[in-house]
N, C-alpha and C positions, 0 to 999 in steps of 0.2 A: 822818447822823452820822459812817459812818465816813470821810468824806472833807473831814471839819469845818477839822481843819487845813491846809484849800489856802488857805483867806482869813486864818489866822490872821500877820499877820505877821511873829510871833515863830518861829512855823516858818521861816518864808523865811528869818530871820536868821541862828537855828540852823544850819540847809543850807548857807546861801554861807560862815558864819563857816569850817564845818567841811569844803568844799569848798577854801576859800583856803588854811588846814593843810593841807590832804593836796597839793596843788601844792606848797607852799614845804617841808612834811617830803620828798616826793618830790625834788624840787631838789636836798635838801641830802643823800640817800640817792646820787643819781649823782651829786654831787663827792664826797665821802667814797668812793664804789666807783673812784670814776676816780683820786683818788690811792692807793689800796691797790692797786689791779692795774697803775698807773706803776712799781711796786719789780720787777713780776715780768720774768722774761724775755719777752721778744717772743711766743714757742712758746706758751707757755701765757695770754696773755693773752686771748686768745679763749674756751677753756671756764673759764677761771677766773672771765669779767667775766660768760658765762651762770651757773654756779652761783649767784654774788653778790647777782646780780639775781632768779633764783626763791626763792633762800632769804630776801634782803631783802621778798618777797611774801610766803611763806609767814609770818614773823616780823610782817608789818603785819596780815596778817587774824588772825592769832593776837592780836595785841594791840586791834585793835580789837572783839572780839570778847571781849575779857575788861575793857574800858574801864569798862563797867558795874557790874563787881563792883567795881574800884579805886576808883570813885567812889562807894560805898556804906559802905568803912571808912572812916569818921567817929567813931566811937566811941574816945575819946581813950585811950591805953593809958599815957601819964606827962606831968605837965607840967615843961616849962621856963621860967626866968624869967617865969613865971605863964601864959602860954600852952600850951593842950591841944594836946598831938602826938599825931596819930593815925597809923595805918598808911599812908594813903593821901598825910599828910605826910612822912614816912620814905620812899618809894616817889617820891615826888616831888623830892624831896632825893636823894636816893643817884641818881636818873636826870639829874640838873642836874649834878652833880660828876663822873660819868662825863662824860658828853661835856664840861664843860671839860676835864678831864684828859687825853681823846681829840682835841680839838682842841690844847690844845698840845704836848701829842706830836708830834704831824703838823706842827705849825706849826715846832716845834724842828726836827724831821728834816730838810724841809725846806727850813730856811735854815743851819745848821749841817751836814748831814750824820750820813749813818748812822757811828758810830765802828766801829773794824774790831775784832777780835779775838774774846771771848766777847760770844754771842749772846743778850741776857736775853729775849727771845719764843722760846724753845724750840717751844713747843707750838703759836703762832700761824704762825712761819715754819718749815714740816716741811723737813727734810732727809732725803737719805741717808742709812741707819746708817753706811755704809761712808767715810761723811765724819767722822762721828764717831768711827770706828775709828783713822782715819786721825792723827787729832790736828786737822784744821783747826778745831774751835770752838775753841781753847785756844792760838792761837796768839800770841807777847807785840808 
């Protein structure tokens, strides 16, 4: 019995469905890393591209590991235009408008260019204070 689901072929399905995500999430985790570590200087993009990559690991067993719970809120918390929104709809939603929003960012930057002066990723592109000191993010 415990080894019932080897003939089942809804398991097999399950597996390869959820093996082909993790390939094409995977994929799309090193282009997203390979253009974020494109902006940095040459020097740093070697421990920059390893940090990316452990912490991009760390963040997928973390979520795959809580995938269970996400898919358990169902329990409708308000409806809209007569459809039950739950938690796990919200969660789903705000994770879909993130990465549009991140992909054309990236898309923008890319073919337009970064604009010079004030830098509105403070906290995402760290600098020197003494660059800050200096006056360079404030420049017209």
């Amino acid at each position: 019995m415990l080894f019932a689901w080897i003939t089942d072929p809804n398991a097999w399905l399950a597996l390869g469905t959820l093996t082909l995500l993790e390939i094409v999430l995977g994929i799309d985790n090193i282009i997203f890393l390979s253009l974020v570590v494109a902006k940095l200087p040459t020097a740093q993009t070697k421990p920059r591209t390893a940090a990316w990559v452990a912490a991009a690991m760390v963040m997928r067993l973390a979520l795959l590991a809580s995938i269970a719970w996400v898919t358990r809120l169902t329990n409708p918390l308000f409806e809209l235009f007569g459809e039950a929104i739950s938690a796990r709809d919200l969660i789903l939603l705000l994770g879909g408008l993130f990465l549009i929003w991140k992909a054309s960012k990236e898309i923008h930057e890319s073919i337009e260019g970064e604009e010079e002066g004030l830098k509105t990723g403070f906290l995402l592109s760290w600098r020197n204070s003494t660059d800050y000191a200096a006056g360079y993010y404030f420049q017209p």
